[in-house]
C-alpha positions in Angstrom: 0.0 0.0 0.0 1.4 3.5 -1.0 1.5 6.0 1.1 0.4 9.7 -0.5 2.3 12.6 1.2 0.4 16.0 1.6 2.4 19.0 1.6 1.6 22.3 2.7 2.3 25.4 1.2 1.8 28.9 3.5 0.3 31.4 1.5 0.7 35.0 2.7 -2.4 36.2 4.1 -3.8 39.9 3.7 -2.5 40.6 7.2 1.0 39.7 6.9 1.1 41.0 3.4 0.2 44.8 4.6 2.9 44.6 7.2 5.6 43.9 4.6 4.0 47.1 2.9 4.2 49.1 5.7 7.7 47.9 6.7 8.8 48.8 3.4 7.2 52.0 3.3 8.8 53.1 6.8 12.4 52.0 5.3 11.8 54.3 2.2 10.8 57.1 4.6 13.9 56.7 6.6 16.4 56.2 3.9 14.9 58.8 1.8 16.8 61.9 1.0 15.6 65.2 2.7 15.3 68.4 0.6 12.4 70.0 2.5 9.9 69.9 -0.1 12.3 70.7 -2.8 14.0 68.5 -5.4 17.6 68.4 -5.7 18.7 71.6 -7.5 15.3 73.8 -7.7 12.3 75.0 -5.9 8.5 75.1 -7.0 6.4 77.9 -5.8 5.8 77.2 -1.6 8.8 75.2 -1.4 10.7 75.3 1.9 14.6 75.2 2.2 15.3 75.0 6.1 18.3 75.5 8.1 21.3 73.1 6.8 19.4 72.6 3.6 20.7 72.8 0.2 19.8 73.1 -3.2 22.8 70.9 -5.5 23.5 71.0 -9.1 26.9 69.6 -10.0 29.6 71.7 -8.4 26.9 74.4 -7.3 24.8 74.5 -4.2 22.5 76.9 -2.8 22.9 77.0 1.1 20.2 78.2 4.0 23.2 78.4 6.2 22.8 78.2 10.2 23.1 82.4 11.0 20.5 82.5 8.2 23.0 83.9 5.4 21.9 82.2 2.3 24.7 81.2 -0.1 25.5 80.1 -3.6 28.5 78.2 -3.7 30.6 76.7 -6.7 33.4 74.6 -6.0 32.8 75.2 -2.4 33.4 79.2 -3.0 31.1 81.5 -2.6 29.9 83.5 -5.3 27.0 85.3 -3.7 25.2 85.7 -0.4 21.7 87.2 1.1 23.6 89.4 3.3 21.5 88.5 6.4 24.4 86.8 8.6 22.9 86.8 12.0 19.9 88.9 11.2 17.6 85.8 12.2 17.8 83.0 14.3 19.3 79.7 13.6 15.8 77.7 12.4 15.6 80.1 9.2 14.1 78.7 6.5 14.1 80.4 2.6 10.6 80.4 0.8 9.6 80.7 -3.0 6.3 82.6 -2.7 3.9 82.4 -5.7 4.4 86.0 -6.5 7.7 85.3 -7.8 9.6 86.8 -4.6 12.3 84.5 -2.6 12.3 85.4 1.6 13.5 84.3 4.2 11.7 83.9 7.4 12.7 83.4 10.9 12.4 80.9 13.3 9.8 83.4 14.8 8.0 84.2 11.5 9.5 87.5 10.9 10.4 88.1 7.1 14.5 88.5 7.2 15.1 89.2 3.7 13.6 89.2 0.4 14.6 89.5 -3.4 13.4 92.6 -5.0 10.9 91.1 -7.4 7.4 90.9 -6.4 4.6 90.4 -9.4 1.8 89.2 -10.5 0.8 85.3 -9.0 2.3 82.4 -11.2 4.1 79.6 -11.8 7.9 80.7 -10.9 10.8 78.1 -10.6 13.7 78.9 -8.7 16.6 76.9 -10.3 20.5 77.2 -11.4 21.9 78.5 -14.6 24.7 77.5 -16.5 27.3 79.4 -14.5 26.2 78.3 -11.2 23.8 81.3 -10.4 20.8 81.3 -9.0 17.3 82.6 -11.0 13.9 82.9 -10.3 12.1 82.4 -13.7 8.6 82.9 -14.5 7.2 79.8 -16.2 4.0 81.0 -17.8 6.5 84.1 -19.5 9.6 82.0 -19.5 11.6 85.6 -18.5 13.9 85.1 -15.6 13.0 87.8 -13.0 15.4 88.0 -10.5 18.7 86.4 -10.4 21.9 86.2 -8.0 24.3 87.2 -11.0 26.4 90.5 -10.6 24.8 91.7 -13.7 22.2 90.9 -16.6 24.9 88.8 -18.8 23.6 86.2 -16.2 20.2 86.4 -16.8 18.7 83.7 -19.0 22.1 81.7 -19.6 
């Protein structure tokens, strides 16, 4: 007489299959990188850079530094700065607004600094040009409006 061997096989049930989900989903969050609502080398309209953050593209990097100075950097040098070296606090945190104007706000909430273009609402993109300066351009126009370069030979490269 043969004997017939069952086998069983475990099949994942809906319970243990969400916790591998959610265990996954936690690692992602952990390991993720951080740019404060921004991607790596621009900002969107209500994007936040906080203190320590920065913006990279290549050998350029835009810096929300800890005395709330902000700073663009190339090859570690800087090339431009807000001018607001202990004017705040140290939880600063730089702001595209929708109106096209970059600010920096306190850890309080008080406005620090801002670039000297305000217009109409939009869809402005912060972002590097080709010679590691930073522009604000509008994207319904395409003009850039308000850059960190020394002077309008920047603007638009």
């Amino acid at each position: 007489m043969a004997m017939m061997m069952i086998s069983t096989i475990n099949i994942p049930t809906r319970s243990s299959t969400n916790i591998f989900i959610v265990c996954v989903a936690a690692l992602l969050l952990i390991f993720a990188p951080s740019y404060s609502n921004c991607s790596a080398s621009s900002m969107q309209v209500g994007d936040i850079l906080n203190t320590g953050d920065s913006l990279v593209l290549g050998s350029c990097a835009m810096t929300m530094a800890t005395d709330c100075d902000l700073v663009v950097f190339t090859e570690g040098s800087s090339i431009w700065d807000s001018k607001t070296s202990g004017k705040g606090d140290n939880h600063c945190q730089v702001k595209l607004n929708n109106d096209g104007q970059l600010v920096i706000i306190s850890g309080a909430g008080n406005t620090v600094w801002g670039s000297p273009y305000q217009g109409p609402n939009s869809n402005y993109v912060l972002e590097f040009n080709g010679i590691c300066y930073v522009g604000i351009r509008d994207l319904n126009s395409g003009q850039t409006v308000w850059s960190t370069c020394p002077s309008d030979l920047c603007i638009n490269k």
